[in-house]
C-alpha positions in Angstrom: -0.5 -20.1 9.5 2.0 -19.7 6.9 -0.3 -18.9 4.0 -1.8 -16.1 6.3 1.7 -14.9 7.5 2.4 -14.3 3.7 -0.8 -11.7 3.6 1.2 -9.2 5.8 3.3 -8.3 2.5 -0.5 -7.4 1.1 -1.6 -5.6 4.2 2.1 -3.6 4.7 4.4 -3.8 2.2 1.7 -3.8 -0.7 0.7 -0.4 0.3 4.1 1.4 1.3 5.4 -0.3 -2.3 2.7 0.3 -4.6 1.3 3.5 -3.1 -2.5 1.8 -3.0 -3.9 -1.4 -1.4 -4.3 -4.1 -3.3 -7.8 -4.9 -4.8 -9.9 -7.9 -4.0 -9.0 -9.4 -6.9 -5.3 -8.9 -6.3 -5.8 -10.3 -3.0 -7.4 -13.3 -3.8 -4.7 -14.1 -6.7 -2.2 -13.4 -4.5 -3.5 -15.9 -1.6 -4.3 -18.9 -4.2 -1.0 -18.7 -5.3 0.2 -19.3 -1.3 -2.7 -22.1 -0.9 -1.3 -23.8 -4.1 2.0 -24.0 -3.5 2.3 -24.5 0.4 0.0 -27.6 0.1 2.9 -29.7 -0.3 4.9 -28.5 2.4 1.9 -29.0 5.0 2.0 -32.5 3.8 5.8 -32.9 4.0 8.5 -33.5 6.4 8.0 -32.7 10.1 10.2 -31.8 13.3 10.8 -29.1 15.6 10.8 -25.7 13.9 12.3 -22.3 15.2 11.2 -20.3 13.1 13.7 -17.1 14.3 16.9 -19.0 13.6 19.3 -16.4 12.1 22.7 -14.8 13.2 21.8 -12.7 15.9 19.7 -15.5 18.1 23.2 -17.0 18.0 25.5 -16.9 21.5 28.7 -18.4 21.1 29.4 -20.3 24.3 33.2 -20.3 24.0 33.5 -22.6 27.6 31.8 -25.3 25.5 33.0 -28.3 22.5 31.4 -29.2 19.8 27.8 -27.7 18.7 27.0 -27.1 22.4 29.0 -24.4 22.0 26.3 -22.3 20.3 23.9 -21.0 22.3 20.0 -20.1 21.0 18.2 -17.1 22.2 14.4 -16.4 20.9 12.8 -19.8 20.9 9.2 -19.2 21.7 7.5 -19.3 18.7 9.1 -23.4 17.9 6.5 -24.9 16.2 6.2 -28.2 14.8 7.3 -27.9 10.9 9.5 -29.0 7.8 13.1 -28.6 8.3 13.6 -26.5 5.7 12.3 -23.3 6.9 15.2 -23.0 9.6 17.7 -23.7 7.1 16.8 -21.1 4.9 15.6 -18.4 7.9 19.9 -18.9 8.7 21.3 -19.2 4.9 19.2 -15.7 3.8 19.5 -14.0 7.3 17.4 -10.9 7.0 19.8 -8.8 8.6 23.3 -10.2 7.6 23.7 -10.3 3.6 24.8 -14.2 2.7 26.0 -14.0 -0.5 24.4 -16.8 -2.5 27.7 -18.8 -3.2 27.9 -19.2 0.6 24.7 -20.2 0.9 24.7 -22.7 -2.1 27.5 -24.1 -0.3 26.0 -24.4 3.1 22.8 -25.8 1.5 25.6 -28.5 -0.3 26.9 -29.1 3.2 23.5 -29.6 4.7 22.2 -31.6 2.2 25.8 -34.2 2.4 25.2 -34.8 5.9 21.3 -35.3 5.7 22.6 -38.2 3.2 25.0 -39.1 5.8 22.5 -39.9 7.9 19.7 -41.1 6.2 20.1 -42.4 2.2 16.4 -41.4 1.4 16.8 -38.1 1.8 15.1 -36.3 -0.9 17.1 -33.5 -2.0 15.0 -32.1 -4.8 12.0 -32.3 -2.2 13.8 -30.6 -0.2 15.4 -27.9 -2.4 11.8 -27.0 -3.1 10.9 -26.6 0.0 13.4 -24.7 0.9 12.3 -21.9 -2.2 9.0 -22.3 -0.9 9.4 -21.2 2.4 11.9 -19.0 1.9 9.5 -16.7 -0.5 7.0 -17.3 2.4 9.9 -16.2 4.9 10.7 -13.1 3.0 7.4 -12.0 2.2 6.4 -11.9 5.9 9.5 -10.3 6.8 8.9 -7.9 4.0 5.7 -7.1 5.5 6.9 -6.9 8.9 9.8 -4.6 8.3 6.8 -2.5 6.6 4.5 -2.6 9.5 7.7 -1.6 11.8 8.5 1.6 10.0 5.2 3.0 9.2 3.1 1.6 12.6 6.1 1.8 15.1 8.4 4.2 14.0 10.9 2.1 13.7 12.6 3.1 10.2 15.8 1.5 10.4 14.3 -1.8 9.6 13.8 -0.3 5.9 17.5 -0.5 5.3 17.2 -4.5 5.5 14.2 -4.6 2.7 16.4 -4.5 -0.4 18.3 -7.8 0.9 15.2 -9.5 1.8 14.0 -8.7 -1.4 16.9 -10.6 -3.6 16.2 -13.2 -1.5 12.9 -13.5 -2.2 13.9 -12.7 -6.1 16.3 -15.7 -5.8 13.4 -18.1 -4.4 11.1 -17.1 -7.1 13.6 -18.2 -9.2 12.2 -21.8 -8.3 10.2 -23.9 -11.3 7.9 -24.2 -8.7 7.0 -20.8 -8.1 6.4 -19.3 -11.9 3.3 -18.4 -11.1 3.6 -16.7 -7.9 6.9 -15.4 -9.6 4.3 -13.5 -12.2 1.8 -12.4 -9.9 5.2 -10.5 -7.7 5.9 -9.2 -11.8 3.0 -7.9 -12.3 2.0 -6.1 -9.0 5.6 -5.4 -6.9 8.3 -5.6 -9.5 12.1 -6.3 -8.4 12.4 -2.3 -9.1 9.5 -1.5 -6.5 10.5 -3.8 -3.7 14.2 -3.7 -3.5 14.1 0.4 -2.1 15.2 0.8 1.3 
């Protein structure tokens, strides 16, 4: 599922970026990179995943204490998952810019009390995961926000690409994702994907 969410970048973006669909080849580069480097999050940790957790799925409940006081809108698509793709869906919310200090400190803050709670916690596992699916994250969105504009009409989800693209610039960043990273290089350059 998350490998063939990332295609809608190829099927939406691709073409509204790069003026052409991409060829087979392209394609096919494109996917093996996704196959290769979401293998290890299918095979990693697991729990309840939102998958739409961001800002404005958020309803302050001011009547109650604590974190009941946060109310969650937009739930249907939970899914069974790893952790980390909620995390970073709220830390690089598509349509609120976080600037990455905040988020490095939020991930710091997540990361203490995952300790807190259990001492195995693997934080570089973790931090990987969280690149991983957070390129996945933004290339769907990317693709979405696409589909919206030229399908729907809907244009003013344009204005949102060129902060969904540094996120996905910052993910790429990842050791883990140098080849995917070159593939984005060579096809959709920073320059060509961060126009509203």
């Amino acid at each position: 599922a998350l490998t063939i969410e990332t295609e809608l970048l190829l099927d939406w973006f691709f073409p509204y970026r790069a003026m052409k669909t991409p060829n087979a080849g392209t394609r096919l580069a494109y996917v093996d990179q996704w196959v290769s480097v979401l293998e290890p999050i299918a095979s990693g940790e697991r729990t309840w995943t939102l998958r739409d957790y961001h800002s404005p799925n958020l309803i302050p409940m001011p009547e109650r204490q604590g974190l009941r006081a946060m109310g969650l809108i937009d739930f249907q698509d939970c899914v069974i998952g790893h952790p980390a793709y909620d995390v970073v869906s709220l830390l690089q919310d598509a349509r609120v810019t976080v600037p990455e200090s905040l988020e490095l400190h939020l991930l710091a803050r997540y990361a203490r009390q995952r300790r807190q709670r259990d001492p195995d916690f693997d934080m570089q596992a973790f931090v990987q995961a969280y690149a991983i699916l957070g390129a996945q994250r933004a290339t769907k969105i990317l693709g979405i926000f696409a589909r919206l504009s030229k399908r729907d009409g809907k244009h003013g989800y344009l204005r949102h690409i060129p902060r969904v693209s540094r996120y996905l610039e910052r993910n790429l960043a990842h050791p883990r994702l140098a080849a995917l990273k070159a593939w984005f290089d060579r096809h959709l350059p920073p320059e060509k994907r961060e126009q509203g």
